[in-house]
C-alpha positions, -999 to +999 in steps of 0.1 A: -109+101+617-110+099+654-072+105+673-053+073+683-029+069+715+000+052+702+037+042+715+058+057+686+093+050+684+121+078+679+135+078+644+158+114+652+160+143+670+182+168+651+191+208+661+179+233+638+192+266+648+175+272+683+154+245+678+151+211+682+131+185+652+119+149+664+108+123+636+087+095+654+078+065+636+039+067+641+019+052+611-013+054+627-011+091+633+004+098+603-019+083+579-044+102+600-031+137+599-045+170+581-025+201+584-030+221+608-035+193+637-017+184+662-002+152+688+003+150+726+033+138+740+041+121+773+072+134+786+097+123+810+093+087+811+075+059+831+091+069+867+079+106+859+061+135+880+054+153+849+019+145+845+006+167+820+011+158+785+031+184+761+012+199+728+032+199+696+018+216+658+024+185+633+057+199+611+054+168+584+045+136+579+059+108+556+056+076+542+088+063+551+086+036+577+054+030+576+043+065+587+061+088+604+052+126+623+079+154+629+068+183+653+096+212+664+101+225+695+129+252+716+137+229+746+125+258+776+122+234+803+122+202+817+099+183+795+111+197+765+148+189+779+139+153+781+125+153+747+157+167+736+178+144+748+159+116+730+180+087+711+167+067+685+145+039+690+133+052+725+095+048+724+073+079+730+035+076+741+019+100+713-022+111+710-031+125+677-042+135+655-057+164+675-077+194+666-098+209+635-076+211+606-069+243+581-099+248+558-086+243+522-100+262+489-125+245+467-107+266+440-072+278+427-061+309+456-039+334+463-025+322+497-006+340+521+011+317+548+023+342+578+045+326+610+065+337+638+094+316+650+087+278+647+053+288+643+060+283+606+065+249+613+026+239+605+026+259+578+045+238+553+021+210+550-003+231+547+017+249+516+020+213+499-017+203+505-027+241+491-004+237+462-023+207+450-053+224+451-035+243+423-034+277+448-004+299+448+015+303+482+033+333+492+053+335+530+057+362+556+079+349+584+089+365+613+115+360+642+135+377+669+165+370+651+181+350+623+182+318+648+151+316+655+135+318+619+129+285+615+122+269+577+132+300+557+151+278+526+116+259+522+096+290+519+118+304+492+123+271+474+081+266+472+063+300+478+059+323+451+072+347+472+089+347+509+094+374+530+116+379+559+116+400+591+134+399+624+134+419+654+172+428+652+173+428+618+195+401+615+176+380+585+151+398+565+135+431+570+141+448+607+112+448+627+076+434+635+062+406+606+032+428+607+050+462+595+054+440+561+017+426+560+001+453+541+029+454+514+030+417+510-013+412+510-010+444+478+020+429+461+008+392+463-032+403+455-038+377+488-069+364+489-065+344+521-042+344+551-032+313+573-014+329+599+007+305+629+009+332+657+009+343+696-024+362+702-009+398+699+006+390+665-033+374+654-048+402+669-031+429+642-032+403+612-067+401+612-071+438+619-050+447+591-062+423+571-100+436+576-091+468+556-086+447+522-117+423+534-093+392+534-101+362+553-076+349+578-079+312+591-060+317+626-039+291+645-046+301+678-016+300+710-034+296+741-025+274+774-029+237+765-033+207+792-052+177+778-053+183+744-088+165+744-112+188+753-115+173+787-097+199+813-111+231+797-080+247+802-077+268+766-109+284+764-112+316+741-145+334+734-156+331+695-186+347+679-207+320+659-225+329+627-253+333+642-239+363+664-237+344+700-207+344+719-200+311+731-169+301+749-153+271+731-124+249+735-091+256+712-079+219+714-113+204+701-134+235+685-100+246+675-069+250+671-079+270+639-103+295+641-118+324+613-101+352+625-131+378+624-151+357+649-124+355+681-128+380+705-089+390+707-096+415+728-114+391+756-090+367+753-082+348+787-115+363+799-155+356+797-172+381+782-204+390+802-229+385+772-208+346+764-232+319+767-217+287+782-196+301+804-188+281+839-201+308+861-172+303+889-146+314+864-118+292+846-129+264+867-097+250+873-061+260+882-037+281+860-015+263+837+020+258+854+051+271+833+062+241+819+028+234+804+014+258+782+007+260+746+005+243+714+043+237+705+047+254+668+029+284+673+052+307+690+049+335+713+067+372+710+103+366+703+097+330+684+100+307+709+078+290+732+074+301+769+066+269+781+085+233+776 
């Protein structure tokens, strides 16, 4: 179904740990959402300078009210402030649903579900919808610390299995979420990741996922402006089937993506042999800090970089 631009209304905006959650009431979005997709948001009010619109990964959606979305987000700057300080029943201009959704089985799985920080957040409509498929789900979250692991209590109350890893060490494992990736892939007999991740983190989950020929469907974090295809602002080079390079757009072609066809290694470049390519270079300005990427999927450290 095509996206709608809608003014939802705040239902709450609640802390969890570092992060902030905002429920809008937003039937028409809701009823239209796939996991793995994603809204724009226009922050800061009528009176505002903040032009560009903010990207956030769906969390959930429900029937109550009608229809409502929830997204997550670490307030970093001063459109993610305002949407912090958000009351009920203040109206929020809201695109979506955005973006090519997660592929789902035809038949039962073995699933792995890998996040860093409130990257996880997509993943948990994504376990629900893969459950009724009759898959099994196993998690491997990662954070910086115990803070900024964000939906840890879901994952062990609906995966088969859920594993932990911080950076201090403070919740799980200490460490990277990849140092647990081939233990967890061996124990659970994974036959497919998901994986909600900065680049780096995609980069080394589909390389070490490569070695036990497992298919990983990736969620890719790359700078985000219109969220419509229009500004070609998060272009990322991906091999087609038919071996061409072609330089697509994440918000539109994307944000999902089979792992073994991105060129991690030429991300935020244009490969020489890339068809498609705008021949002057990006072809527009650099994304300004408090832009940036799809809200949800979460750089190094589990928090975005950008509000």
């Amino acid at each position: 179904m095509a996206p709608m631009q809608v003014r939802g209304t705040v239902l709450t905006v609640r802390r969890a740990d570092a992060y902030h959650v905002l429920t809008l009431v937003a039937p028409a979005i809701a009823t239209r959402f796939r996991p793995g997709q994603f809204v724009t948001i226009a922050v800061g009010g009528p009176q505002t300078s903040m032009l560009g619109r903010r990207a956030f990964a769906v969390h959930d959606v429900r029937p109550d009210h009608g229809g409502t979305v929830e997204f997550v987000f670490e307030a970093s700057g001063p459109g993610t402030a305002w949407l912090a300080g958000l009351r009920a029943r203040d109206p929020l201009d809201v695109v979506g649903p955005l973006g090519r959704p997660f592929p789902i089985p035809r038949d039962p799985t073995s699933c792995l579900l890998l996040g860093v920080g409130y990257g996880s957040a997509p993943l948990y409509a994504l376990a629900a919808r893969l459950r009724e498929r009759g898959c099994t789900v196993d998690f491997l979250l990662g954070a910086a610390s115990a803070d900024r692991m964000f939906g840890a209590l879901t994952a062990r109350r609906t995966g088969r299995s859920a594993t932990f890893a911080t950076a201090d060490g403070s919740f799980g494992a200490r460490g990277a979420v990849t140092g647990m990736l081939d233990q967890v892939i061996t124990q659970a007999r994974t036959e497919v990741i998901y994986a909600c991740a900065p680049v780096p983190v995609l980069r080394e989950v589909v390389l070490s996922a490569s070695k036990y020929e497992v298919p990983v469907q990736a969620m890719v974090d790359v700078p985000m402006a219109c969220g419509t295809g229009v500004c070609m602002g998060c272009v990322l080079p991906v091999t087609g089937t038919d071996g061409i390079t072609r330089i697509v757009r994440a918000c539109v072609d994307g944000p999902v993506f089979r792992g073994d066809l991105v060129r991690w290694d030429d991300m935020g470049t244009i490969p020489f042999d890339a068809v498609g390519a705008p021949r002057g270079g990006w072809g527009g300005e650099e994304p300004s800090h408090d832009r940036g990427v799809i809200r949800g999927v979460a750089p190094p450290g589990g928090h975005s970089h950008a509000g």
